[in-house]
C-alpha positions as CSV (number, residue, x, y, z in Angstrom):
1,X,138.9,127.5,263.2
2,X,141.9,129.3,263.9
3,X,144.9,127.5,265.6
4,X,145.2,129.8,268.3
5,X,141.8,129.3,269.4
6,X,142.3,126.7,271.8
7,X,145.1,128.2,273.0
8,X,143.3,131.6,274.0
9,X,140.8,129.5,275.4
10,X,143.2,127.9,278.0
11,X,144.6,131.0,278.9
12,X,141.4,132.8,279.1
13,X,140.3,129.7,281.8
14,X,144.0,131.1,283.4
15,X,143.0,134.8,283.7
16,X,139.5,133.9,285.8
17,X,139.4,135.4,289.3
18,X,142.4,133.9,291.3
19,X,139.7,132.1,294.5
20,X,136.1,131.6,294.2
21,X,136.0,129.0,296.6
22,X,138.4,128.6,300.0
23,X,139.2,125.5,301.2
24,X,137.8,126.1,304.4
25,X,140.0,125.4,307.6
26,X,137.0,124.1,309.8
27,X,135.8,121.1,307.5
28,X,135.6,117.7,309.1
29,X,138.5,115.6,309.1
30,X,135.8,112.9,307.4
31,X,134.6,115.2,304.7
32,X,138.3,116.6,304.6
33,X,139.5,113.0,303.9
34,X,137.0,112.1,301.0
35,X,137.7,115.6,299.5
36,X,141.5,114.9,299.3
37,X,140.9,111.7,297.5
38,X,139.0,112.8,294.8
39,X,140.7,116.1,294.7
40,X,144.2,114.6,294.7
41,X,143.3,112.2,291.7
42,X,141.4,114.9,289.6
43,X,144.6,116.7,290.2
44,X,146.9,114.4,289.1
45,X,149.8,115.5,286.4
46,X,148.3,112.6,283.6
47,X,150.9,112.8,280.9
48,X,148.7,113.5,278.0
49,X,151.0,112.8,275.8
50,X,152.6,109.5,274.4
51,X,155.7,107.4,275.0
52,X,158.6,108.5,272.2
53,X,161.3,110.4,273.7
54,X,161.0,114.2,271.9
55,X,165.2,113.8,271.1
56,X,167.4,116.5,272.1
57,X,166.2,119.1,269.8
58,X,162.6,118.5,270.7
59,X,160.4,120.3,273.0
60,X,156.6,121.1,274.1
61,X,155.2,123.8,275.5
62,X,151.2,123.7,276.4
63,X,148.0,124.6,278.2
64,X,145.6,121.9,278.9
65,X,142.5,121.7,281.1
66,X,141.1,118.6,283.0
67,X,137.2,118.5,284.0
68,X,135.6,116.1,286.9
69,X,132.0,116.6,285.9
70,X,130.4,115.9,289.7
71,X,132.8,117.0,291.9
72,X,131.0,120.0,293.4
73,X,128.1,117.8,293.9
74,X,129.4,115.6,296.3
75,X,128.9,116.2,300.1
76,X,132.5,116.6,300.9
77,X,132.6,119.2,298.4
78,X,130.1,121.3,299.9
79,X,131.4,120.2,303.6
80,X,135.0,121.4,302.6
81,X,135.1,124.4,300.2
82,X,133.0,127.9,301.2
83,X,131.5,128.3,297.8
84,X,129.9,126.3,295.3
85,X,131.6,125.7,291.5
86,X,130.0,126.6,288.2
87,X,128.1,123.5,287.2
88,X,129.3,121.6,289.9
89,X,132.8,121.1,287.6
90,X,136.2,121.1,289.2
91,X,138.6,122.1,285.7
92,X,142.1,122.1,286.6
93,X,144.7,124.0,283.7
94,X,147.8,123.9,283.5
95,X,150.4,126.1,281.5
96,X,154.1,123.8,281.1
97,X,157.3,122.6,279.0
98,X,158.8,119.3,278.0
99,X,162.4,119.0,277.1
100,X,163.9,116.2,275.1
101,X,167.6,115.0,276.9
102,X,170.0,112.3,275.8
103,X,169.7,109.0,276.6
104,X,165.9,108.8,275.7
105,X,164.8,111.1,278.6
106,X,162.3,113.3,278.6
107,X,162.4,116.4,281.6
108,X,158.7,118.5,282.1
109,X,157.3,121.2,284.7
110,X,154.5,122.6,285.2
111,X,151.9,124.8,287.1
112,X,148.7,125.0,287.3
113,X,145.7,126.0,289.6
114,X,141.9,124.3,290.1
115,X,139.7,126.9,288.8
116,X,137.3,128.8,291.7
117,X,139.3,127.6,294.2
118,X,142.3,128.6,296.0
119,X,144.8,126.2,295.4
120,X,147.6,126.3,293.1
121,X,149.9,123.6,292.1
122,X,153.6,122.9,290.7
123,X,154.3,119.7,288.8
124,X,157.9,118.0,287.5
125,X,157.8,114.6,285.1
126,X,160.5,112.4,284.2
127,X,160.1,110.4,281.4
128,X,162.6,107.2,279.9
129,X,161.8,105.9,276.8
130,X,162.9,102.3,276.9
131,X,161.8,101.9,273.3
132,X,161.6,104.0,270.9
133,X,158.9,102.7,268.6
134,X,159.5,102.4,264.9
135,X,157.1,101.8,262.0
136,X,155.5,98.3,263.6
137,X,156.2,98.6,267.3
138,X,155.1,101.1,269.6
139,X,157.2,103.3,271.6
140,X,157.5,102.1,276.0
141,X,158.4,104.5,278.4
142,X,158.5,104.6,282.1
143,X,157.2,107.9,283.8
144,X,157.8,109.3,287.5
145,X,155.9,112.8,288.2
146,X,155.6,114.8,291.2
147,X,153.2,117.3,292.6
148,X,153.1,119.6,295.4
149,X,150.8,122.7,296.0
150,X,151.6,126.4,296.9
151,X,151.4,127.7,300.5
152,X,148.2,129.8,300.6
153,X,145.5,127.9,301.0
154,X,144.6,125.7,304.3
155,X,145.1,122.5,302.2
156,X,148.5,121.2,300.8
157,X,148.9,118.2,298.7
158,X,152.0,116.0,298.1
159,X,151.6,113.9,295.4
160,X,154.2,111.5,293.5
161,X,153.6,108.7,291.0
162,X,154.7,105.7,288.6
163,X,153.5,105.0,285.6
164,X,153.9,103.0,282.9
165,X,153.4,104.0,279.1
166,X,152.4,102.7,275.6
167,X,151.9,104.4,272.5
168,X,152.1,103.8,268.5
169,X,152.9,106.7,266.7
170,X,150.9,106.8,263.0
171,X,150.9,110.0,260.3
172,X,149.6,112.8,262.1
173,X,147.7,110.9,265.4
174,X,149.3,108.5,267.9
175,X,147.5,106.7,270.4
176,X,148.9,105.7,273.5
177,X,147.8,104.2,277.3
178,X,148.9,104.3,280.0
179,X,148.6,102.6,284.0
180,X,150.5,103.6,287.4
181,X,150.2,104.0,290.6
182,X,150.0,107.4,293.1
183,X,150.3,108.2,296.4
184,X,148.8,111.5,297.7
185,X,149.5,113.3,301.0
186,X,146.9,115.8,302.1
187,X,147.0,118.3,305.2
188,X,144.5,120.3,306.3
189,X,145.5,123.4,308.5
190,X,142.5,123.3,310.7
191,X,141.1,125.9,313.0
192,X,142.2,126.2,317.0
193,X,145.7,124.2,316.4
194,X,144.1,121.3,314.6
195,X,146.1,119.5,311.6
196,X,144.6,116.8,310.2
197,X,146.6,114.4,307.7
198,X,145.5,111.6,305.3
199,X,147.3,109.6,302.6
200,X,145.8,107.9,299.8
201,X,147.4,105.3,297.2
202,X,145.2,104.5,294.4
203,X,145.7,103.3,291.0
204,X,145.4,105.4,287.6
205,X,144.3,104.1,283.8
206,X,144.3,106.9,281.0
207,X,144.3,106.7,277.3
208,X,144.4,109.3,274.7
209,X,145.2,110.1,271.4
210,X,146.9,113.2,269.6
211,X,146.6,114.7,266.3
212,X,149.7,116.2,265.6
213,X,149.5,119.0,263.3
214,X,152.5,120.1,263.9
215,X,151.4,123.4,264.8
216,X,149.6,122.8,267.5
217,X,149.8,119.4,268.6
218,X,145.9,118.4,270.0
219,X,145.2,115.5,272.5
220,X,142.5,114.4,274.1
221,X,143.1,111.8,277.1
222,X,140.2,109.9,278.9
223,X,141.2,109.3,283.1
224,X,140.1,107.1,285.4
225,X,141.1,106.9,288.8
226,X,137.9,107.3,291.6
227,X,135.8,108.6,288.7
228,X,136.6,109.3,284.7
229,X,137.1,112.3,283.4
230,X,138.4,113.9,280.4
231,X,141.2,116.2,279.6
232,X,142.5,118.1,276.6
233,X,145.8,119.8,276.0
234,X,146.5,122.1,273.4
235,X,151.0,121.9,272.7
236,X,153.4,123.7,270.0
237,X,157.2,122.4,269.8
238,X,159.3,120.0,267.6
């Protein structure tokens, strides 16, 4: 298979049409608030990626998609959004870069949008390596992301977490988990002068692996936060 395959895949996902499905301004404030819960955590900037600092040459730039199997099945999916998704999947991509800094700190960005729906998201990490990791211990790290969405849709998400990060580097895969904690803010710009605001803070578990062939870099990552699901990221750099 060629390396660029997965690639082209992502950015195929990327050049879909823009907004199948509006979140729609009249929804419930009940179905509104299980829908940003769910939403919010399927959304979620995961690292997928593992503890080592990248160094100050180093750098990643990647696509990856994430895919909650049953969200469009639930009721507040069909309360909230005016169309249904293919399959009843939510896949959110997202196209970014990682920078390695001194001092064991890692800098990222990112944006991305939840396919079939309108709404589009921008994402910033932080990563400090505490440990490095070496031949018999694994690499630590301490992550801080943030996430906020753009301003055309009727819903707008806040979103910040803490994590905290372990992985083993071997030849050419290195494992790593990971658990924090995230606290989402979600406002819905209802119809005749209603707003309606919740806030959710849950707790996230993910574990992944990648297979670094240099050229790309491939991981896999398995999330659980409300429900599991499964993400893949596809990343080139040094």
């Amino acid at each position: 298979m060629p390396r660029s395959l997965p690639v082209t895949v992502l950015l195929a996902l990327f050049a879909l049409p823009v907004a199948a499905a509006e979140v729609r301004p009249d929804a419930s404030e009940a179905a509104f608030g299980d829908f940003h819960r769910r939403f919010s955590l399927a959304a979620y900037a995961y690292p997928r990626h593992g503890a080592a600092a990248l160094g100050l040459l180093g750098f990643d730039v990647y696509a990856d998609v994430a895919v909650d199997r049953t969200f469009g099945d639930e009721t507040f999916a069909r309360a909230v959004l005016d169309d249904g998704l293919t399959g009843d999947m939510l896949g959110v991509v997202r196209v970014g870069a990682r920078k390695g800094l001194p001092g064991g700190f890692n800098l990222g960005v990112s944006y991305g949008r939840a396919l079939e729906t309108d709404v589009k998201l921008v994402s910033a990490e932080v990563q400090w390596s505490i440990l490095k990791g070496g031949p018999l211990t694994p690499a630590l790290a301490l992550r801080a992301t943030g996430t906020r969405s753009l301003d055309d849709s009727a819903y707008t998400l806040d979103q910040y977490g803490a994590e905290i990060l372990f992985s083993k580097g071997f030849t050419v895969l290195t494992p790593y988990v990971g658990a924090g904690v995230v606290r989402s803010e979600g406002t819905l710009d209802a119809t005749r002068g209603r707003t309606f605001t919740t806030t959710e803070t849950s707790g996230v578990l993910y574990a992944g692996v990648t297979l670094n062939l240099l050229l790309p870099k491939i991981t896999v990552e398995v999330e659980k936060a409300d429900v599991v699901q499964g993400a893949v990221r596809v990343a080139f750099g040094l």
